[in-house]
C-alpha positions as CSV (number, residue, x, y, z in Angstrom):
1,X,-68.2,54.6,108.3
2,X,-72.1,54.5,109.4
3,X,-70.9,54.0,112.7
4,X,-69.0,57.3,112.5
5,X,-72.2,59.2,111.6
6,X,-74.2,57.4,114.2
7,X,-76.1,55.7,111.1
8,X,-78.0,52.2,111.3
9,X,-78.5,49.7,108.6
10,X,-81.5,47.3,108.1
11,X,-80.1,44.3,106.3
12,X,-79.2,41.3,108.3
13,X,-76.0,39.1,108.4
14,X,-74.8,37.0,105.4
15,X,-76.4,33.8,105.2
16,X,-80.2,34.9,105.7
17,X,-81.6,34.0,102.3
18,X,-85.0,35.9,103.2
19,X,-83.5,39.3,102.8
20,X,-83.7,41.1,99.9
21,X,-81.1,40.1,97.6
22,X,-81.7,43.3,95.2
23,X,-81.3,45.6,98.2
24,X,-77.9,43.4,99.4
25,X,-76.1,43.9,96.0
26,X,-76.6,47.3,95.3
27,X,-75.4,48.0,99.1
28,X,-72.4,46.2,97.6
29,X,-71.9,48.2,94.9
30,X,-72.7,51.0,96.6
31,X,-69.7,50.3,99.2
32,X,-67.2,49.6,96.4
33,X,-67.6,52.3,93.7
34,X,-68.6,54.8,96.5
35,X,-68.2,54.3,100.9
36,X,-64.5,52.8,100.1
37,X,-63.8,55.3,97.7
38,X,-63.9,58.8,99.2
39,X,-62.8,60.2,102.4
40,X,-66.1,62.3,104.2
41,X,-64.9,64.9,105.9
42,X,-68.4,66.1,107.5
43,X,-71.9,64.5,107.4
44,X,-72.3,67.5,105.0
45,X,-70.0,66.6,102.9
46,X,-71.7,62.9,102.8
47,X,-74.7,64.3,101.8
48,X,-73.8,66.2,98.7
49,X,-71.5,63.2,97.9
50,X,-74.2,60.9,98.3
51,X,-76.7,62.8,96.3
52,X,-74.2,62.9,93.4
53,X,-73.7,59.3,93.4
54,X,-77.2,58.1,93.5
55,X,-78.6,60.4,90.9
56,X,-75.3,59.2,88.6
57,X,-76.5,55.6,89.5
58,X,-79.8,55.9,88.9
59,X,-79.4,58.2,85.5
60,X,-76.1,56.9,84.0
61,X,-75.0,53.7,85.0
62,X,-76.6,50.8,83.4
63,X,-78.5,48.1,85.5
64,X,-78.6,44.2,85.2
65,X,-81.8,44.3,87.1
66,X,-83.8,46.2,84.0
67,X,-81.6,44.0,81.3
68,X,-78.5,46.4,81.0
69,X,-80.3,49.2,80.9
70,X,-81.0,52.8,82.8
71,X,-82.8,52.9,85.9
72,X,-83.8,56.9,84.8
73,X,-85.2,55.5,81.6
74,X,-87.3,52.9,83.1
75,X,-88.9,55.2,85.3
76,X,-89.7,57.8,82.9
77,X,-91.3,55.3,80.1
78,X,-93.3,52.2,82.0
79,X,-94.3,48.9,80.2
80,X,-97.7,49.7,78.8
C-alpha cells in the first residue's frame, strides 16, 4: 500500500537487531488492526483514516510498553 501512495519507510529488513524494536512492533500492529484492514480509496481518505486510528491508539488502546496502560494517560501525568 505505501508503494501505491508513493510512500517510503525507514526501518530495515528483518534480522537487523540495531533497529528499533519499539518502532518494528507497533508498525506490526499498526499493519494488522489497521493497513490490512481497510480498503483507501484516495490518499485523503488515508489521512482521515489514519488520524482516527492513531488518536484511538494512542487514547484508548492499552500499551505493554507503559505496563498495560494508556499512552494518553502517560503523557498527560509524567513520573515526578
Amino acid at each position: 500500500m505505501l508503494n501505491t501512495f508513493h510512500i517510503g519507510h525507514s526501518l530495515r529488513m528483518k534480522g537487523h537487531p540495531n533497529d528499533n524494536a519499539v518502532a518494528e512492533a507497533t508498525s506490526k500492529v499498526m499493519k494488522a488492526e489497521f493497513v490490512y484492514q481497510m480498503d483507501f480509496q484516495s490518499l485523503h481518505h488515508l489521512e482521515l483514516e489514519f488520524f482516527d486510528y492513531i488518536n484511538c491508539y494512542n487514547k484508548h488502546r492499552i500499551h505493554e510498553t507503559v505496563d498495560y496502560g494508556f499512552l494518553f494517560f502517560i503523557e498527560t501525568h509524567p513520573l515526578k
